[in-house]
C-alpha positions as CSV (number, residue, x, y, z in Angstrom):
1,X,45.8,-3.7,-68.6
2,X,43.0,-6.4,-69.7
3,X,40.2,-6.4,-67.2
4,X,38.0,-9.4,-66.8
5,X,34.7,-8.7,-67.2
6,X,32.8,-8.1,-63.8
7,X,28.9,-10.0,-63.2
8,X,27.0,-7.5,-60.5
9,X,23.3,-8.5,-61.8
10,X,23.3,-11.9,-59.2
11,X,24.4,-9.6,-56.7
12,X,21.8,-6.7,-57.2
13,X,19.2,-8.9,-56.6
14,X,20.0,-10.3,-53.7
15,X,20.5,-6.8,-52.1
16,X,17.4,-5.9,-53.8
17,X,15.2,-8.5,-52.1
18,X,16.8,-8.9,-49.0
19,X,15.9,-4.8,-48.8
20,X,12.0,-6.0,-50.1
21,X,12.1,-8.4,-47.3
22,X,13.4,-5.7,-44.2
23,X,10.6,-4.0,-45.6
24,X,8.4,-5.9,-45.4
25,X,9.1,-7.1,-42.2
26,X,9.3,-3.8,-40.8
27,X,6.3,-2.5,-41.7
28,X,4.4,-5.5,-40.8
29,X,5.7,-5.7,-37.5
30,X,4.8,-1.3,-37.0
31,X,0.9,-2.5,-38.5
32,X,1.1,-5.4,-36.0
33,X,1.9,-2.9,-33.1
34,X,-0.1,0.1,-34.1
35,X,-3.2,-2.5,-34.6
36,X,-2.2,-3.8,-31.0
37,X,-2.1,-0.7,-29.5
38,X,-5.4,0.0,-30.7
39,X,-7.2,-2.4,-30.0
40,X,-6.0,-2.6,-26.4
41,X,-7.4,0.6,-26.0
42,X,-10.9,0.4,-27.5
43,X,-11.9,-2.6,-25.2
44,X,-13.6,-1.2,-22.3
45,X,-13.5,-2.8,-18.6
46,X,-14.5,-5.7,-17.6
47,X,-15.9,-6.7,-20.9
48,X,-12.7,-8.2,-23.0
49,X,-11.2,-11.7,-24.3
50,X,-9.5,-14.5,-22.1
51,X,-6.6,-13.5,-24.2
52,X,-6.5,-9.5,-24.1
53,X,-6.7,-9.5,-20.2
54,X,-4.1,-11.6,-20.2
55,X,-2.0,-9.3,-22.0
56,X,-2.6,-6.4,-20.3
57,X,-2.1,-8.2,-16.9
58,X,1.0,-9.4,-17.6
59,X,2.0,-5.7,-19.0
60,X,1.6,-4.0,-15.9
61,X,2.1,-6.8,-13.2
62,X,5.5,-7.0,-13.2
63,X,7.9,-8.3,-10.3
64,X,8.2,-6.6,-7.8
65,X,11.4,-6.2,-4.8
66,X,9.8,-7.2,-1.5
67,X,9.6,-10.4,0.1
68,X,6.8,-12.2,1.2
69,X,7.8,-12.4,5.0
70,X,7.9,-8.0,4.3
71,X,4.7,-8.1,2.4
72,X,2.8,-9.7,5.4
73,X,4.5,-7.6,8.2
74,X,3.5,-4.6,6.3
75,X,0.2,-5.8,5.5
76,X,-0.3,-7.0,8.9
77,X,0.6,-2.9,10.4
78,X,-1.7,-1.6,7.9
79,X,-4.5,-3.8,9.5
80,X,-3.4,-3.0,12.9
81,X,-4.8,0.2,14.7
82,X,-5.7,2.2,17.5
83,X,-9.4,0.2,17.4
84,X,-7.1,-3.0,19.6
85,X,-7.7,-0.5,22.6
86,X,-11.1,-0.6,22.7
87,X,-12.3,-4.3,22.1
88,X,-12.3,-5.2,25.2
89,X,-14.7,-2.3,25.8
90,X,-16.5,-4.1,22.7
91,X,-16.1,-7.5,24.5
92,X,-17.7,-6.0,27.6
93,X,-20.5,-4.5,25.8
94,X,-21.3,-7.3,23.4
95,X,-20.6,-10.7,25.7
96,X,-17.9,-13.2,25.0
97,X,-19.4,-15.5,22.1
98,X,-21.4,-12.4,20.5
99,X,-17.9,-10.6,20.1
100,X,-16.7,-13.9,18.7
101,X,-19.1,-14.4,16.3
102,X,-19.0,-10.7,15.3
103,X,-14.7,-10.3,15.6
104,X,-14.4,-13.7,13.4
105,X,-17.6,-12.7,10.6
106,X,-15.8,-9.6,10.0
107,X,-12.8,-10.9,9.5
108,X,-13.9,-13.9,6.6
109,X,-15.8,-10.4,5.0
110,X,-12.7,-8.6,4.4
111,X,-11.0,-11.7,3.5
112,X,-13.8,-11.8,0.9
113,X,-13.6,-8.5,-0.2
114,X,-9.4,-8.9,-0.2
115,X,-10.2,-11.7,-2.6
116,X,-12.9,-9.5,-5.2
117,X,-10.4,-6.6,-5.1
118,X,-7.5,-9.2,-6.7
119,X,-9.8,-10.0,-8.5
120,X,-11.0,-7.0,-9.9
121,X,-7.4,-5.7,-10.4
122,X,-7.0,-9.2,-12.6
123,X,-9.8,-8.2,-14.9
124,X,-9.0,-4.5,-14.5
125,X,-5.5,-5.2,-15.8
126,X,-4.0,-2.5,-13.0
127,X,-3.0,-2.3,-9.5
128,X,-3.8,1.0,-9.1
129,X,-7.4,2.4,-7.8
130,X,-7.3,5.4,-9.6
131,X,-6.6,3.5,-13.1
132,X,-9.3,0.8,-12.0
133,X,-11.7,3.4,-11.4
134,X,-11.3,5.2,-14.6
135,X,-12.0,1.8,-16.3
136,X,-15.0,1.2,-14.6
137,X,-16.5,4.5,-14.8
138,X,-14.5,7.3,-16.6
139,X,-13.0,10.4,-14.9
140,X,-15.8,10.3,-12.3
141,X,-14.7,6.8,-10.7
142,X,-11.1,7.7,-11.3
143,X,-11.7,10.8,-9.0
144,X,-14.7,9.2,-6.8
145,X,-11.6,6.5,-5.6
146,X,-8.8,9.2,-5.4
147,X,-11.4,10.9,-3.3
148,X,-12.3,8.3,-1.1
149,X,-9.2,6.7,-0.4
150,X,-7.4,9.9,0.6
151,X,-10.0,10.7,2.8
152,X,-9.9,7.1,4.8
153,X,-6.6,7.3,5.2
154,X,-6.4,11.0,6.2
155,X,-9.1,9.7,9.0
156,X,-7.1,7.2,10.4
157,X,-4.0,9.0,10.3
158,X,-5.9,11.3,12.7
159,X,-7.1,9.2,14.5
160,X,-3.0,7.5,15.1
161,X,-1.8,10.8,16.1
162,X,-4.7,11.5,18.5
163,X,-3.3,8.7,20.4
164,X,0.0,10.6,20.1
165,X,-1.5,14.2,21.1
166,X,-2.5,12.8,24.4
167,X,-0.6,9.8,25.4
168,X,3.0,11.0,24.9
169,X,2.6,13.7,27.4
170,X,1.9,11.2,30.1
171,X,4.8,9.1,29.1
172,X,7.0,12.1,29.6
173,X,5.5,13.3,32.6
174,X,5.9,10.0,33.8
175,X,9.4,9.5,32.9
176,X,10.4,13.2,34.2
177,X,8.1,11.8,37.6
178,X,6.4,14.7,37.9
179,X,2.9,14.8,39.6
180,X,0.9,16.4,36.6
181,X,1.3,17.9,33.1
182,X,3.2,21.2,33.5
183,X,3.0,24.0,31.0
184,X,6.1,23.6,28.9
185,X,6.6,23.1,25.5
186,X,7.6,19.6,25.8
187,X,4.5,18.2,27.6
188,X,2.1,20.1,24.8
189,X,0.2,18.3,22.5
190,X,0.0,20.0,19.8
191,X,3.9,20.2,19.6
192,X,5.2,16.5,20.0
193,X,2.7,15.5,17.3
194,X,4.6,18.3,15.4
195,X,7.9,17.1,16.3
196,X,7.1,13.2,15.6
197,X,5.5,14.0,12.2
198,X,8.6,16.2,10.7
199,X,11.1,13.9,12.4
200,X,9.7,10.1,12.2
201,X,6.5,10.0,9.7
202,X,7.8,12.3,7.2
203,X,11.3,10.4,6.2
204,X,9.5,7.1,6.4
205,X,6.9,8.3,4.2
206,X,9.0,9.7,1.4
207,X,10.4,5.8,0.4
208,X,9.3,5.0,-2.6
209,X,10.2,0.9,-2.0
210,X,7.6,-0.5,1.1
211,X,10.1,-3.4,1.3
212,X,11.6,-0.6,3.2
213,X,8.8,-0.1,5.9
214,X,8.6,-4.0,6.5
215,X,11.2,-3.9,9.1
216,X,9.6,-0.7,11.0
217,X,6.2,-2.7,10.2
218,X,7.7,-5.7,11.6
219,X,9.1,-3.7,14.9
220,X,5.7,-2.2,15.4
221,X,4.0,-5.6,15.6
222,X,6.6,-6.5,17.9
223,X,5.7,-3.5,20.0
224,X,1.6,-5.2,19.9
225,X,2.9,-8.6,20.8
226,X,4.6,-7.4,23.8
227,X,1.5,-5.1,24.9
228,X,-0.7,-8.0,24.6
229,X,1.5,-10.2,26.7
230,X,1.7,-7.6,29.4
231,X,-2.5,-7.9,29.2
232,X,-1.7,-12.0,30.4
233,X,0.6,-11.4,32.9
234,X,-1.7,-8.0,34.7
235,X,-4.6,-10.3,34.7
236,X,-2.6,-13.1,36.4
237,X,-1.7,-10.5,38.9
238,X,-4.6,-8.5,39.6
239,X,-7.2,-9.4,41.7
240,X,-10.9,-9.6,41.1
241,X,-13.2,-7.0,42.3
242,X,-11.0,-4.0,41.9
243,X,-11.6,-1.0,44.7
244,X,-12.6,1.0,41.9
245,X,-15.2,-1.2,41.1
246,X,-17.7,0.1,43.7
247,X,-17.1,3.3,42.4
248,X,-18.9,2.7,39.2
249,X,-22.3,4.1,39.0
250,X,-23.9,0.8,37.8
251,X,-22.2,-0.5,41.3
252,X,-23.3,2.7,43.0
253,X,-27.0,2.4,42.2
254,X,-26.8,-1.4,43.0
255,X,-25.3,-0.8,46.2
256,X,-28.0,1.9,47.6
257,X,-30.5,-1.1,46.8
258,X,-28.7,-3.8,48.4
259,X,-25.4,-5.3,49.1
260,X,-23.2,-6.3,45.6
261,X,-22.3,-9.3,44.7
262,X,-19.0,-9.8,44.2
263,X,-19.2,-13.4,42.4
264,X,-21.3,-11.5,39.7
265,X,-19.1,-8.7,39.3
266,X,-16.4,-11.1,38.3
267,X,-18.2,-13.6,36.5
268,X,-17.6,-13.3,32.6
269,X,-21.1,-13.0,30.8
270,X,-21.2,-14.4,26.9
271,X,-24.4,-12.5,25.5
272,X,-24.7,-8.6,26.4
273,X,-27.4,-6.6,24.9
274,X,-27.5,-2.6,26.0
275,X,-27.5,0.6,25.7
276,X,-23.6,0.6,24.5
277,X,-24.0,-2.2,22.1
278,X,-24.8,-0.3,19.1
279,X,-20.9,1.6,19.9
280,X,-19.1,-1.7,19.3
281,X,-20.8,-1.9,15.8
282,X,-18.2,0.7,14.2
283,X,-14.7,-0.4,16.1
284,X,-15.5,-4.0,14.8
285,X,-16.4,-2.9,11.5
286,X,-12.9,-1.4,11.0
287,X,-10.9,-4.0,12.9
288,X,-9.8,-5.0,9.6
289,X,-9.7,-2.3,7.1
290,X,-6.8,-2.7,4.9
291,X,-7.9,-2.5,1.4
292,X,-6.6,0.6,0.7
293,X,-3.0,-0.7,0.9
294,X,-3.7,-4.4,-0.7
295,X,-2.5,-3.2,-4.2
296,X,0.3,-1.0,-3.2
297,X,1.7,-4.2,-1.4
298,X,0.8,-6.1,-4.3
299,X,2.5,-4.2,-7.1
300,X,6.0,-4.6,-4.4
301,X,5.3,-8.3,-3.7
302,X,8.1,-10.6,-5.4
303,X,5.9,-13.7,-6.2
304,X,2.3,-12.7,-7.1
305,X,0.5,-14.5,-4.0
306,X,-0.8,-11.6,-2.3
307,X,-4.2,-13.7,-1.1
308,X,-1.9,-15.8,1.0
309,X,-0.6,-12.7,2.3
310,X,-3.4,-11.6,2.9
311,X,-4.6,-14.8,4.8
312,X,-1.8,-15.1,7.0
313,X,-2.4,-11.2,7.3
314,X,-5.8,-11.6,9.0
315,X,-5.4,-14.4,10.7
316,X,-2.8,-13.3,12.8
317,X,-4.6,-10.0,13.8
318,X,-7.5,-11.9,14.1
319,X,-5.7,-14.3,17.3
320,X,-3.8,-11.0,18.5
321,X,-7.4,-9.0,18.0
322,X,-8.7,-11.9,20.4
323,X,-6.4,-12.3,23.2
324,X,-5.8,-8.7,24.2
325,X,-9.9,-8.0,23.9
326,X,-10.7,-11.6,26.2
327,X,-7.7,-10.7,29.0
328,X,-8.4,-7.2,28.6
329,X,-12.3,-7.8,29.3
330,X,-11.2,-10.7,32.3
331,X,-9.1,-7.7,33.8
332,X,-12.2,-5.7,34.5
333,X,-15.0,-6.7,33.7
334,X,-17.5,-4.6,33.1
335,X,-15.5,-2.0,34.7
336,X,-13.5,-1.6,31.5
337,X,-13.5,1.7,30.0
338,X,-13.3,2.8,25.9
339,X,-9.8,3.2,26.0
340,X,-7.7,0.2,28.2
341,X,-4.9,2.2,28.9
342,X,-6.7,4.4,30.9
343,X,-8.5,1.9,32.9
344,X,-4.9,0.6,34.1
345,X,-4.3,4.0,35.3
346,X,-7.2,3.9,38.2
347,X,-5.2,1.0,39.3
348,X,-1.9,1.4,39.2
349,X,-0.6,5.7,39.8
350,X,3.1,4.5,38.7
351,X,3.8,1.2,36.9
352,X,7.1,0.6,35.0
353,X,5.9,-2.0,33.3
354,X,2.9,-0.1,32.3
355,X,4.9,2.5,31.1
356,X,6.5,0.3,28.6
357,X,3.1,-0.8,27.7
358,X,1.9,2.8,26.3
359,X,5.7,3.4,24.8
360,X,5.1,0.5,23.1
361,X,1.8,1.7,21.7
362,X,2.9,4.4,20.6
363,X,5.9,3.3,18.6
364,X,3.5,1.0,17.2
365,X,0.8,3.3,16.2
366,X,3.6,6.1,14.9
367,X,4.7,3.3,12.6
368,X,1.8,2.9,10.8
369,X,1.0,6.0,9.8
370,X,3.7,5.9,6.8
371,X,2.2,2.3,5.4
372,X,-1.6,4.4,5.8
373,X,-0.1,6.8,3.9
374,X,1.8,5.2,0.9
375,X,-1.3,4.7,-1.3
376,X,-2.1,8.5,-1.1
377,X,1.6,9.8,-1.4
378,X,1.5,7.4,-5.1
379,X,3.2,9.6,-8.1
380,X,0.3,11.5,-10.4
381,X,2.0,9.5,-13.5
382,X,1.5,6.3,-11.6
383,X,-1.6,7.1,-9.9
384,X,-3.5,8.0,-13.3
385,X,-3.9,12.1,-12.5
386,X,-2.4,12.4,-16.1
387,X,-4.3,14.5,-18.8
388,X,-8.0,14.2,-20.1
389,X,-7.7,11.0,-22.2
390,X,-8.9,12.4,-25.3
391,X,-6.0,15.0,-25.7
392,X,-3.5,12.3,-24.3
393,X,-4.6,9.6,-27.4
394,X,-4.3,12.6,-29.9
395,X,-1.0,13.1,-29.0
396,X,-0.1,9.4,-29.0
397,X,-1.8,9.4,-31.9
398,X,0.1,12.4,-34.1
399,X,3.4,10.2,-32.4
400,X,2.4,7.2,-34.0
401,X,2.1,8.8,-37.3
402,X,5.7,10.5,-37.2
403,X,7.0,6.9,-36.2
404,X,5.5,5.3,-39.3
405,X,6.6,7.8,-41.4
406,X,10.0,8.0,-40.3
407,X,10.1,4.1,-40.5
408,X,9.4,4.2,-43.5
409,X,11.7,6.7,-44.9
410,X,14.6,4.2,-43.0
411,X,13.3,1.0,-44.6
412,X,12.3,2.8,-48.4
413,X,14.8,0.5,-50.9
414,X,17.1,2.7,-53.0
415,X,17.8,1.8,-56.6
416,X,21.4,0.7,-56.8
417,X,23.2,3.0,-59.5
418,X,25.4,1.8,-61.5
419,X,28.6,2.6,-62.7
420,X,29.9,1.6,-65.7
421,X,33.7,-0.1,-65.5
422,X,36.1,1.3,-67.5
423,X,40.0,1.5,-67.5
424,X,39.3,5.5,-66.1
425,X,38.2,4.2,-63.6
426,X,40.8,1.6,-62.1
427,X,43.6,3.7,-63.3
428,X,46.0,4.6,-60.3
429,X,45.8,8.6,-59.8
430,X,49.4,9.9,-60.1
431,X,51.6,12.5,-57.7
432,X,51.1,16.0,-59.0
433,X,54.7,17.1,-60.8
434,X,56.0,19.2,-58.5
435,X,56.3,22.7,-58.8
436,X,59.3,24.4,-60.4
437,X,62.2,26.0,-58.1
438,X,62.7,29.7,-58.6
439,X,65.8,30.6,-59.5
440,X,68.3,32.0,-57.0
441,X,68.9,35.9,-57.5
């Protein structure tokens, strides 16, 4: 057979440089990376290029599952405490246009700070505290913010279930219509804050997705809109002076001196200055704390507009803030005690509406005790509780190296071996002979 004769040299060298081209391709693209890498990490916070923030922002802000409408109910509980009982007793203590001032100043301050937190997450180029902390300052301000947030929130998650200790034994007792607090398990304390914790805080608090917690957020400001209407309607109903007024001591002391007069005791006063004053100074301090959860509800939000959350936010607790401390304060006065719930009880013994009021109040403040606590219950991977840095980059390190040199092994261009073509080799391999029968015996 006459073979033709067979041209392979065109042929090796294209496989030859397209292999010198992957090679050169992949290995610039690794140097590209590992030079990326690198220099990402050396820049230190705070202090890097338009264009190296950038890329780090857009690394770890990615989008997120919950709505906006979610975002602002949730944002909106968080704000929302057991501090809305006692601004009227602010109110009455402070004067009408003094608590204004004071309510709406705080509030444009933790807008502000709302807006230098953003913007220190932006140049941070994280939404977590712990991460932003370690940034700024090291380990220290990684553990200085683990520190201090856990320990705000574990405050006012206290101070929630206080409310719960002592006001769902009245709502039972009140329900069962008995005259006092009797000694069984049900009407203890210590045991229905038990009970609601293990059966209502815990499962809310293990979701990992606050898009979750925006309907129970959104319930529980339902719950505050419908206590501050009852606050409208009880002071359309109730008359001014109370009986209990004259039972005051302030009254007491002016009534041994001469006769009271009633147009003072229900006139409204708009500049206070006394002895209680300086007691207002905290609950309107933390009318508005919320910072804590502004980048957990950041990282969920779908559309990265978490200052207009934030506005909307504020504003609305700021109106619902004002209304149930100015009706609250019209109620009674003067007369008004710390805690408004229990100035409605020297008036009314048995109220049903009034009952609905404080089971309100409590499904409300039971509700945000999950949202208080979802910054602290944030995963040690997530939250930056990882190893000391310098043994984490060795060991990134060492893995870059054993990527590079297994990418190069996979890329390295083998020389082509050839075979010289001979008639041997396209000869057709033939059937063995088959083997002899044996002979029959």
């Amino acid at each position: 057979m006459e073979l033709q004769k067979v041209s392979t040299e065109g042929d090796d060298d294209d496989s030859t440089n397209s292999l010198d081209d992957t090679y050169q391709e992949k290995a610039s693209q690794f140097t590209a990376e590992v030079d990326d890498d690198d220099d990402r990490e050396s820049h230190k916070f705070l202090a890097n290029g338009m264009m190296d923030k950038k890329k780090r922002y857009e690394e770890e802000y990615h989008p997120g599952h919950t709505s906006f409408g979610m975002s602002v109910f949730n944002l909106s509980n968080a704000i929302m405490g057991s501090g809305i009982l006692g601004l009227s007793f602010a109110m009455a203590n402070t004067g009408i246009v003094l608590f204004s001032i004071l309510l709406l100043g705080v509030a444009i301050l933790s807008l502000y700070s709302v807006h230098l937190l953003l913007m220190t997450a932006k140049e941070g180029g994280s939404l977590i505290y712990e991460k932003l902390g370690e940034r700024a300052f090291g380990w220290p301000g990684k553990m200085a913010a683990f520190v201090s947030i856990t320990m705000q929130n574990i405050g006012a998650m206290s101070s929630y279930l206080f409310i719960v200790k002592y006001e769902l034994p009245e709502v039972i007792r009140a329900f069962m219509g008995l005259e006092e607090i009797s000694g069984a398990w049900y009407m203890n304390g210590n045991v229905l804050v038990v009970i609601v914790t293990i059966a209502i805080i815990l499962p809310l608090s293990l979701l990992k997705n606050l898009g979750y917690l925006g309907y129970t957020s959104g319930f529980s400001l339902s719950c505050m809109v419908f206590f501050v209407c009852v606050l409208i309607y009880k002071k359309t109903q109730l008359p001014c002076p109370l009986p209990f007024f004259y039972d005051t001591p302030s009254n007491l002391s002016s009534n041994a001196s001469g006769p009271l007069d009633v147009e003072e005791m229900c006139t409204p006063k708009y500049f206070v200055f006394n002895s209680q004053t300086a007691y207002t100074v905290p609950i309107l301090a933390f009318a508005f704390v919320c910072h804590p959860e502004v980048l957990p509800i950041y990282s969920e939000l779908k559309k990265k507009q978490m200052q207009m959350v934030s506005n909307m936010s504020i504003a609305a607790m700021l109106v619902m803030y004002f209304l149930s401390a100015l009706f609250g304060y019209l109620t009674f006065y003067e007369n008004v005690e710390a805690e408004l719930l229990h100035t409605f009880t020297r008036v009314y013994t048995s109220d049903t509406l009034l009952l609905l009021v404080r089971v309100a109040v409590l499904t409300a403040v039971t509700l945000t005790v999950p949202i208080v606590l979802f910054p602290v219950s944030t995963p040690a991977d997530q939250s930056g509780l990882r190893p000391a840095p310098s043994l984490w980059l060795k060991r990134r390190g060492r893995r870059r190296s054993a990527i590079a040199s297994e990418l190069l092994l996979e890329t390295e261009p083998r020389p082509l071996i050839r075979t010289p073509i001979t008639t041997s080799t396209i000869t057709p391999s033939l059937p063995p002979p088959p083997k002899p029968s044996s002979p029959p015996q």
